[in-house]
C-alpha positions in Angstrom: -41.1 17.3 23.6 -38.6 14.5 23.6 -37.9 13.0 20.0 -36.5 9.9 21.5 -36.0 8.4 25.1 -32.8 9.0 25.9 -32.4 6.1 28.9 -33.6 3.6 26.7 -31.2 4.5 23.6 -28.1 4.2 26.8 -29.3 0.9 27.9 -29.6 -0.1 24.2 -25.9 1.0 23.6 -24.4 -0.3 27.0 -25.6 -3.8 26.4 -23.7 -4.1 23.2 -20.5 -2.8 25.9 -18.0 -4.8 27.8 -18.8 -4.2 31.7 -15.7 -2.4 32.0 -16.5 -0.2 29.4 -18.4 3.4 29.7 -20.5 5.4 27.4 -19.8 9.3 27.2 -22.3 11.4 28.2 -23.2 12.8 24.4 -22.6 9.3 22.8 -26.4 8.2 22.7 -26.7 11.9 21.0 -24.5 10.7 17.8 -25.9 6.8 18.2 -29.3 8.7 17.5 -28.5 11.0 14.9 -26.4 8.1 12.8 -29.3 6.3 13.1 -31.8 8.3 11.4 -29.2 9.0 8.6 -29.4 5.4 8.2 -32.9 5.3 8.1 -33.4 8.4 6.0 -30.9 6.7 3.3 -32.8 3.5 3.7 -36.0 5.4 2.8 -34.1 7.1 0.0 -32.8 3.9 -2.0 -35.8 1.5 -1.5 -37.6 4.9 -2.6 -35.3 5.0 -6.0 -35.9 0.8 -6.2 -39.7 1.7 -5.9 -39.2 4.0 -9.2 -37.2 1.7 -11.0 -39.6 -0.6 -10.8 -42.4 1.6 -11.5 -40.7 2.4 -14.6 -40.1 -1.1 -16.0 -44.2 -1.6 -15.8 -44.4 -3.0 -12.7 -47.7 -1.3 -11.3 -47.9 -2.1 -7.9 -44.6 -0.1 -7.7 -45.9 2.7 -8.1 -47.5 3.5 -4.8 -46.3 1.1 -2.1 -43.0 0.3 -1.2 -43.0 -3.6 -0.6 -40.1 -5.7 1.2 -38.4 -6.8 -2.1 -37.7 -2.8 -2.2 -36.0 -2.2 1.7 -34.4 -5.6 1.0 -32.4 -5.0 -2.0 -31.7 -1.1 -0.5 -30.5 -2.9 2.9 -28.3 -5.3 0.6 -27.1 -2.4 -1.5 -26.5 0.3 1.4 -24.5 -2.4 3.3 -22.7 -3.8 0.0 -21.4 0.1 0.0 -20.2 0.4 3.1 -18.3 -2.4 3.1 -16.3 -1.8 0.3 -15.9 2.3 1.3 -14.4 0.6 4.9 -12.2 -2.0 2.7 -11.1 0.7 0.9 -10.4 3.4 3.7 -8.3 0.9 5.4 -6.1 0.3 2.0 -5.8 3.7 2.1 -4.3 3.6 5.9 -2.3 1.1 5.6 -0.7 2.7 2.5 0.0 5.8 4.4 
């Protein structure tokens, strides 16, 4: 059993590339796995807004996860990231 189709993950990946540019042969491998982190710490935070709101009385919290929810954990996941980069690349320069 195949968990995802490898061919169309390339194709995906080569048409963000430069025509002159080549994908390895295990780079749709890592593409894959990085992607279902993401998508396992998407779940996680929408799950935790989910809570938070279930908490502060809001009862149709407490057993669907709506769009305000993956919104704000999109916005926050992505806030993150950009200031870990922002700082990793202080920290580079520095060195």
């Amino acid at each position: 059993m195949k968990v995802y189709q490898r061919e169309t993950m390339r194709r995906m990946i080569k048409s963000h590339l430069d025509e002159d540019q080549r994908l390895s042969s295990e780079a749709d491998i890592l593409f894959f796995l990085a992607y279902q982190l993401f998508l396992r710490r998407l779940a996680d935070e929408a799950r935790v807004r989910m809570q938070y709101d279930a908490a502060a009385g809001i009862t149709s919290s407490k057993r669907s996860m709506s769009k305000r929810h993956v919104v704000g954990a999109v916005q926050f996941i992505l806030r993150r990231s950009a200031r870990l980069a922002t700082s990793n690349a202080t920290r580079r320069r520095r060195s």
